[in-house]
Rosetta silent file (secondary structure, phi, psi, omega in degrees, C-alpha in Angstrom):
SEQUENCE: XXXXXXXXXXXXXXXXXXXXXXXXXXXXXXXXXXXXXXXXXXXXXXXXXXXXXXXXXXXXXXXXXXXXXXXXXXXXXXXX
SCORE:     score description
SCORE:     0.000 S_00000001
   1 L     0.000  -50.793  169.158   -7.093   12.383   15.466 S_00000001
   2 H   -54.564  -16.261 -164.651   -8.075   11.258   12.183 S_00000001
   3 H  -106.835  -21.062  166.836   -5.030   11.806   10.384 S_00000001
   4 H   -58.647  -43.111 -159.087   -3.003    9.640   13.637 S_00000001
   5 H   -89.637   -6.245 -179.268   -5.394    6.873   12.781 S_00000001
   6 H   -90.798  -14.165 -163.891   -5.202    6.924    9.067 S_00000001
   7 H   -88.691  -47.263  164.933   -1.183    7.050    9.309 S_00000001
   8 H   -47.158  -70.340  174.199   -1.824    3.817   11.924 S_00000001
   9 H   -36.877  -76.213  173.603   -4.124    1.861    9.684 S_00000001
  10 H   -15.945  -90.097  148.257   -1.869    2.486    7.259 S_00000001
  11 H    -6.134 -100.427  179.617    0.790    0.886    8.993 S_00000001
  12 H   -11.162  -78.840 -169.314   -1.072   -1.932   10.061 S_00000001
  13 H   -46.621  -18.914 -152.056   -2.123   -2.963    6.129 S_00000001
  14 H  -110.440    0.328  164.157    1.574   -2.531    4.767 S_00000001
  15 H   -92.070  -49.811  165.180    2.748   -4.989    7.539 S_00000001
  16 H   -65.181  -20.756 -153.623   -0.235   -7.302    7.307 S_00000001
  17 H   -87.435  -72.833 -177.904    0.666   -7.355    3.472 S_00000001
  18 H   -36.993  -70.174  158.789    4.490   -7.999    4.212 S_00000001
  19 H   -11.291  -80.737  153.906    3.582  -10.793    6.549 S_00000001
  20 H    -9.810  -88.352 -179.710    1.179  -12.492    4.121 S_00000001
  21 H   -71.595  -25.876  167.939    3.808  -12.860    1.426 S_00000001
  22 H   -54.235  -34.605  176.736    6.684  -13.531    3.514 S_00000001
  23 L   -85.215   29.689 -178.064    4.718  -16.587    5.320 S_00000001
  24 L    67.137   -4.479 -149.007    3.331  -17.657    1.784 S_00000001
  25 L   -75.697  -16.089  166.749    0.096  -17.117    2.577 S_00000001
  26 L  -157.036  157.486  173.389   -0.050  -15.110   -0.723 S_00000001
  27 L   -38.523  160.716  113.200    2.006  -13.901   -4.056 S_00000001
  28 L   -47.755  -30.809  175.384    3.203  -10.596   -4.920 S_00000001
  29 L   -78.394   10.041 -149.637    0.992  -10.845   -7.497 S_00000001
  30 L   -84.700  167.623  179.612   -2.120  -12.027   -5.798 S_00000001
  31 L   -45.065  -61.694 -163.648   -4.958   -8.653   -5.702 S_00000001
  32 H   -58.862  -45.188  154.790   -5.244   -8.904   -2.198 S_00000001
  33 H   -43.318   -9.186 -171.369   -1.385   -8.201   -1.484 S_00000001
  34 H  -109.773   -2.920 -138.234   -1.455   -5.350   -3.797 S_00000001
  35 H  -120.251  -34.890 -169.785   -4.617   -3.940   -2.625 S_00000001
  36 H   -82.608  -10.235 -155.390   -3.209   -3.870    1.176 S_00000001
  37 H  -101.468  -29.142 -174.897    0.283   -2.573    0.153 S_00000001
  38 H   -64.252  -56.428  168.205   -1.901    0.373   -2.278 S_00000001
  39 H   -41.324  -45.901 -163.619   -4.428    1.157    0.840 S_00000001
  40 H   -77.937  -60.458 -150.055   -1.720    0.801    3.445 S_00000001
  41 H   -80.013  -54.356 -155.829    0.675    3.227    1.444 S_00000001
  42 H   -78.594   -2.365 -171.629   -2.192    5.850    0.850 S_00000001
  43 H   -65.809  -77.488 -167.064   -3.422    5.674    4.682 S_00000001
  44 H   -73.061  -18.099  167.199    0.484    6.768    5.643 S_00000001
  45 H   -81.971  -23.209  154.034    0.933    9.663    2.796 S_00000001
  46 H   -28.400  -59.804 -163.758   -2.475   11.166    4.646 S_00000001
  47 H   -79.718  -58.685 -174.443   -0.588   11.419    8.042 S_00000001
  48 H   -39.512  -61.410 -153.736    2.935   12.401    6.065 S_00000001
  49 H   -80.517   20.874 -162.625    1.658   15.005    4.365 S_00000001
  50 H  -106.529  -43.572 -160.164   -0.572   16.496    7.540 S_00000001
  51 H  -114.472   30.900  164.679    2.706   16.418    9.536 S_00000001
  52 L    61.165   45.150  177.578    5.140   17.362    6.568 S_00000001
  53 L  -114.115   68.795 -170.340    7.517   14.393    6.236 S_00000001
  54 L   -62.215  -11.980  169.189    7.975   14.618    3.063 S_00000001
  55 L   -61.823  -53.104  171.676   10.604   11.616    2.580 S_00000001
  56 H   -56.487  -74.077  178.147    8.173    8.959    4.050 S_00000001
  57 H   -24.546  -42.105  146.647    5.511   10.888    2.019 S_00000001
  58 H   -33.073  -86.433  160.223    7.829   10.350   -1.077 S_00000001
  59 H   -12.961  -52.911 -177.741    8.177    6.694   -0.225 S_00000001
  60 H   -73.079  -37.092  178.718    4.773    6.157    0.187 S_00000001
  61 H   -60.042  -56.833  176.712    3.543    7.671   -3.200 S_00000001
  62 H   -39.270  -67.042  167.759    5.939    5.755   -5.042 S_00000001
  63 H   -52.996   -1.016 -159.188    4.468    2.391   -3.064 S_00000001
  64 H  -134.751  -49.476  179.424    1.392    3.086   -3.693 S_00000001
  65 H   -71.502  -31.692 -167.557    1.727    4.074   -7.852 S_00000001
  66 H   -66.473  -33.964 -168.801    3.826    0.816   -7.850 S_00000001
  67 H   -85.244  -34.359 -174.021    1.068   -1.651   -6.028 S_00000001
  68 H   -32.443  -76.925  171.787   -1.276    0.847   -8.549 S_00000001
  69 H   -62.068  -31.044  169.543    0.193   -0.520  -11.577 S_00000001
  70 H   -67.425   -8.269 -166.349    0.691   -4.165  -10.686 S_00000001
  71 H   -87.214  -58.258  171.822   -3.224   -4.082  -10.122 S_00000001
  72 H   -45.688  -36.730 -179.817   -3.865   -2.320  -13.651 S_00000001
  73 H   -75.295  -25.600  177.330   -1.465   -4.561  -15.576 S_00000001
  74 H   -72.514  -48.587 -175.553   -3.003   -7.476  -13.991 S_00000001
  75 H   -57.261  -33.511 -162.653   -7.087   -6.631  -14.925 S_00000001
  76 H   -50.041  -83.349 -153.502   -5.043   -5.785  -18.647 S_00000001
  77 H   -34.114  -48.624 -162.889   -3.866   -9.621  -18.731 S_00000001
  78 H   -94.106   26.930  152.368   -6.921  -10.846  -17.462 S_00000001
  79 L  -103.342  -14.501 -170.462   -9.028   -9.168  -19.941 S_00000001
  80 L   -78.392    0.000    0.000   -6.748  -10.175  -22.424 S_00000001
C-alpha cells in the first residue's frame, strides 16, 4: 500500500510542478519547481522499482539527478 501511494504522490508533485511553470506561476529555476519535480521523481522510482519497471524507473532517476543539480548549482551561485 505504501509503495501505491508513494508512486501516486509522486505523480501528483511532478504534475503540480508542470502546471506551476506552464501557468507562470513559477520559473524553472525557482527552488520550489525543482524541489517538486526532485520529490515527485523520487516518490515514482519507489513504486518503479517495487514493481520492476525499469524504463519509468530509468526516467525517473535521471529527473530527479537533473532537478538535483539545478538545486546544487543554484545554492553554488547564491553563495557565490
Amino acid at each position: 500500500m505504501l509503495i501505491d501511494i508513494s508512486g501516486w504522490i509522486g505523480m501528483v508533485l511532478i504534475l503540480v510542478a508542470y502546471y506551476l511553470v506552464s501557468g507562470k506561476k513559477v520559473t524553472e529555476e525557482a527552488k520550489s519547481y525543482q524541489l517538486l519535480n526532485l520529490f515527485g521523481a523520487i516518490g515514482i522510482v519507489v513504486n518503479t522499482y517495487f514493481y520492476r519497471a525499469w524504463p519509468a524507473m530509468t526516467l525517473n532517476i535521471v529527473w530527479a539527478l537533473i532537478a538535483l543539480k539545478t538545486l546544487l548549482l543554484r545554492e553554488r551561485k547564491s553563495l557565490s
